[in-house]
N, C-alpha and C positions, 0 to 999 in steps of 0.2 A: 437495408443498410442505413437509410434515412432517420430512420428512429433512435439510433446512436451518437446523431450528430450533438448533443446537449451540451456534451463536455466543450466544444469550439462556441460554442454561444456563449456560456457559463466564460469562458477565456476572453475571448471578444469585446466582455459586459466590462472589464477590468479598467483597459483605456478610455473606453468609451463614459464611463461613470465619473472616472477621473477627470476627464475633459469638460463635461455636461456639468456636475455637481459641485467641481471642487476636490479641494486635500481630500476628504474622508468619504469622497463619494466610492472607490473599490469597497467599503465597508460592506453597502447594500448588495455586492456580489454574496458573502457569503452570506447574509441573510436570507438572499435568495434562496440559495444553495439549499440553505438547511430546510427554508422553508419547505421548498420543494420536495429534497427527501422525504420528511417527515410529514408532511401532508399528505401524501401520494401514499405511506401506509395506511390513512384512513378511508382514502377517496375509491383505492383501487382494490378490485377482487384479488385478494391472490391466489393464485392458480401455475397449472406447469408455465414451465418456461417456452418460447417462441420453437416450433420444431425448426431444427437445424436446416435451411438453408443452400441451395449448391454457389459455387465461385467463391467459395473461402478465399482467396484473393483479394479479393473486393474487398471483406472483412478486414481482413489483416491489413490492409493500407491505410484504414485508416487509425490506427494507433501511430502508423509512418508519417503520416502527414503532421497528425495532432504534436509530435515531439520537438520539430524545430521551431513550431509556431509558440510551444511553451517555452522555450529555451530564446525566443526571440523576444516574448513578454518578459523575462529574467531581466535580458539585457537592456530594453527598453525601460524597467521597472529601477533600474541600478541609476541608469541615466535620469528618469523623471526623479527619483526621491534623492538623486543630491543637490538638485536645485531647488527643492521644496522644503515647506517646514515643517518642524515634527510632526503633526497631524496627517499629514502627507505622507511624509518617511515613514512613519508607523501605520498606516493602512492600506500603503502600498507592499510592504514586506508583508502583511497578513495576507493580503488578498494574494498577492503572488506566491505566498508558502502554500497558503488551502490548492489552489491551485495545482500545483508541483503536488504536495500530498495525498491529491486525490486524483486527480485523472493522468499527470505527470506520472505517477507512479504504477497506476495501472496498467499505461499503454508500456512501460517498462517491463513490468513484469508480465504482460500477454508476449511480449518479444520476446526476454528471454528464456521465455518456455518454447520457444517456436524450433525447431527441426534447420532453420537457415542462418548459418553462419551471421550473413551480413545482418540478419533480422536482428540476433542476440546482440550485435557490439553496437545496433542502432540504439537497443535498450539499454547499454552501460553506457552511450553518452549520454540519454536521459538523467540517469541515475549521478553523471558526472557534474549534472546541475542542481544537484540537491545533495555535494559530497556522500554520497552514501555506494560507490561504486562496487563496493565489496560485498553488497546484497545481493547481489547476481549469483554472486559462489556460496556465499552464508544458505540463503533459499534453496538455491535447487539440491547442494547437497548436504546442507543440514536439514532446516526444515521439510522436505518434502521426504527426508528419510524418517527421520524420529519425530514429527509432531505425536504430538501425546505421550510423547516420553520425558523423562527428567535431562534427557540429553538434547535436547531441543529448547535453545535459548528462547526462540521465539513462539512457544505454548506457557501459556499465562495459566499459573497454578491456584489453585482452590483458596481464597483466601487472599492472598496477593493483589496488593492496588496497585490503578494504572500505574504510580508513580513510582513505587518498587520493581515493579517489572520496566518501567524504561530505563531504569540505570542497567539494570540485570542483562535487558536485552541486546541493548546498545553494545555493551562489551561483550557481552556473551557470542554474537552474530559477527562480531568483528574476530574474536580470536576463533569462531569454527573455521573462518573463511582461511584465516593464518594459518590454522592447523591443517585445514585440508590444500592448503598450496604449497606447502612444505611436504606432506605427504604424498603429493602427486609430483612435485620435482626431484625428489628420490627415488619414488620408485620409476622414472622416468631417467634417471640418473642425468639431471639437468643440474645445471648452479643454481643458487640458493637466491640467486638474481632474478631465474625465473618465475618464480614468484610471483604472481599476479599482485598480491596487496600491494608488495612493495612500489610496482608498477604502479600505482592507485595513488599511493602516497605522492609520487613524482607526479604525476599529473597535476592532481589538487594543487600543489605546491605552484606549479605553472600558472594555473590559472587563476590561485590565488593574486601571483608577485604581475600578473598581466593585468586583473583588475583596479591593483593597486597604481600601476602604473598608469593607469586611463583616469582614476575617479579619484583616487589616492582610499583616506582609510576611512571614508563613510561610504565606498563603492565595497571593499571590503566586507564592513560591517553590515551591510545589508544583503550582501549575496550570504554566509554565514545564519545571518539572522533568518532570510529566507529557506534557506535548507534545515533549519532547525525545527521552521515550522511545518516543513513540509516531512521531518523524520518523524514530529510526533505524532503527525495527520496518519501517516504510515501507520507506524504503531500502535496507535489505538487500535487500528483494523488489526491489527495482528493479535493484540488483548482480547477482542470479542469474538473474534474468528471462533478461538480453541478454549476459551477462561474454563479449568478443571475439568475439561473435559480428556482426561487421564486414561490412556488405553493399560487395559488391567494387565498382570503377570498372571501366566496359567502354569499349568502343575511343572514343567520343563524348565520353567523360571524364565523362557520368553515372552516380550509384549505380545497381545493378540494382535493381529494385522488392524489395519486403518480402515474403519469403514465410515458408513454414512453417520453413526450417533458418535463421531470424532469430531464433527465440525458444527457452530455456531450457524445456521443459513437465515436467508431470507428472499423468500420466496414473491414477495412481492413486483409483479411484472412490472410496471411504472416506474419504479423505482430505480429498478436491475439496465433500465435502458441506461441510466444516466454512469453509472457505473457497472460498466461493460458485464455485464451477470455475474459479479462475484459472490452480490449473494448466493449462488449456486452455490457456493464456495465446498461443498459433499464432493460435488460430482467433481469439481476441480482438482481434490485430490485424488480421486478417481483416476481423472484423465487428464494429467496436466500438461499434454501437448494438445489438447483440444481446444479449437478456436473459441474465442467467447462466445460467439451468438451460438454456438453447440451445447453449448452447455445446458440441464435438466434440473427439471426441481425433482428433489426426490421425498417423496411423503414420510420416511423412515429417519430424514435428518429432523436433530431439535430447532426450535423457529427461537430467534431471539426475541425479545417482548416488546420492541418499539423500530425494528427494522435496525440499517446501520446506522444511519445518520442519530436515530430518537437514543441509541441503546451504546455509540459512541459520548453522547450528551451523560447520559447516566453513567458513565467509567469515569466520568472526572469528579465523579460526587462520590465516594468509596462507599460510605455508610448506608448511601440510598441502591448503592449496585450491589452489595453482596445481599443486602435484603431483597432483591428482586430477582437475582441470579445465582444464589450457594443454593435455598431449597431444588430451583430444576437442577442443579449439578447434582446432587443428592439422588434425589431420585432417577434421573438415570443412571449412576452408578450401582445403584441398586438392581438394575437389572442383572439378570444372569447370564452371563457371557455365553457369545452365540456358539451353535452346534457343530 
């Protein structure tokens, strides 16, 4: 379980930097960050992932633990940057967005994949701290149904820059979740109250008119600005996860089912510690109530060419990412679909 703990250092380094260094000292977290992902693709063998582990318990608590403690750097982050000055303000909103976007977001989504009630709604408050609560219902039952299809907001198509696909996905993931809670409170013959977005929208609102209320509109403006950076931390992992990797129609004019050459991985064990094995991310759709540390590398998914962190960097340069990534989309498309 020890070798997980990265993501509460990585957290920890926030205040700590800021206190030690100054306004722009959280800056050096994510240089760290990166440094670390993307070094660690070159230092470390990659190879399968850690075998799976007994007291999944154990496991699972610590994404429990890791959530108030980010939700408590939010609020301390809201409080330091409005007495600070712009340098301040602005590298405390980065450092607490990468944050929220990357490990925030994960222990979100290992929750709401979980089997326990309480487990799931710990993960929508997560998600409540980076406005994004509606990805709990967009995900499990949009994406985890139709990735690799064109009905699936969140699979990034051939050709498509990050920055096209975040307007696309953003609304796209927000009206699946609308459509799918309107179609579950009909055929449930509930009121149209029932509605989980709607619910979503009330809350934010709350906590919007409460922050405003404490810090007024540069508490605002920074929790917003925060969650912005932490949707498109998100998103980008959702860009490289799937980018054209398009599950074919066969003679019946159904998609072929979801297998291991659907997903973008990274297999890299060093790396995978710090972000809970998503690079597994095959086996994830696989099994996506299975705890992280369970998760496999599997030799039959495609490897992205600089892990997540080196191959998130190259999605923000369009020109340098489709030359580095349409040829391997290409060629595996080319394959002939399985037997």
């Amino acid at each position: 379980m020890f070798v997980y703990l990265g993501p509460l250092l990585v957290l920890a380094s926030v205040p700590a930097f800021f206190g030690l260094l100054g306004p722009a000292g959280p800056l050096l977290t994510i240089a760290l960050l990166l440094l670390f992902l993307i070094g660690s693709e070159w230092i470390t063998q990659r190879g399968p992932a850690p075998a799976p582990r007994p007291m999944i318990a154990m496991y699972r608590a610590l994404p429990v633990i890791y959530i108030p403690l980010q939700l408590a750097a939010t609020v301390w982050g809201i409080d330091a940057a409005s007495r600070a000055p712009l340098i301040g303000y602005l590298s405390l909103l980065l450092a607490i967005g990468v944050t929220t976007g990357v490990f925030g977001v994960l222990c979100a989504h290992e929750l709401v994949h979980g089997k326990s009630r309480a487990g799931r709604a710990w993960g929508g408050v997560m998600l409540t701290g980076m406005c994004y609560r509606h990805f709990r219902v967009a995900h499990i039952h949009g994406h985890h149904r139709y990735a690799g299809t064109e009905r699936d907001s969140a699979t990034a198509r051939l050709g498509e820059s990050f920055y096209a696909f975040l307007v696309r996905t953003v609304a796209g993931q927000f009206m699946e979740a609308w459509r799918h809670e309107r179609a579950r409170t009909k055929a449930q013959h509930r009121s149209a109250l029932g509605n989980r977005v709607y619910g979503d929208i009330a809350v934010m609102a709350a906590i919007f008119a409460a922050i405003f209320a404490a810090w007024g509109w540069r508490g605002d403006l920074f929790f917003a600005g925060q969650s912005a950076v932490g949707v498109i931390v998100l998103e980008l992992f959702n860009y490289i996860a799937h980018y054209g990797l398009a599950r074919r129609i066969g003679a019946r004019g159904l998609a072929e089912p979801f297998d291991d050459r659907h997903s973008w991985n990274s297999s890299n064990v060093l790396a995978n510690t710090l972000i809970f094995n998503m690079g597994r991310h095959s086996d994830h759709h696989r099994r996506p109530t299975a705890s992280y540390q369970q998760l496999h590398y599997k030799s039959a998914a495609p490897e992205l060419p600089a892990g997540y962190a080196g191959s998130i960097l190259l999605a923000l340069v369009p020109p340098l990412w489709r030359r580095v990534m349409d040829p391997a989309v290409r060629a595996i498309r080319a394959e002939p679909l399985p037997v």
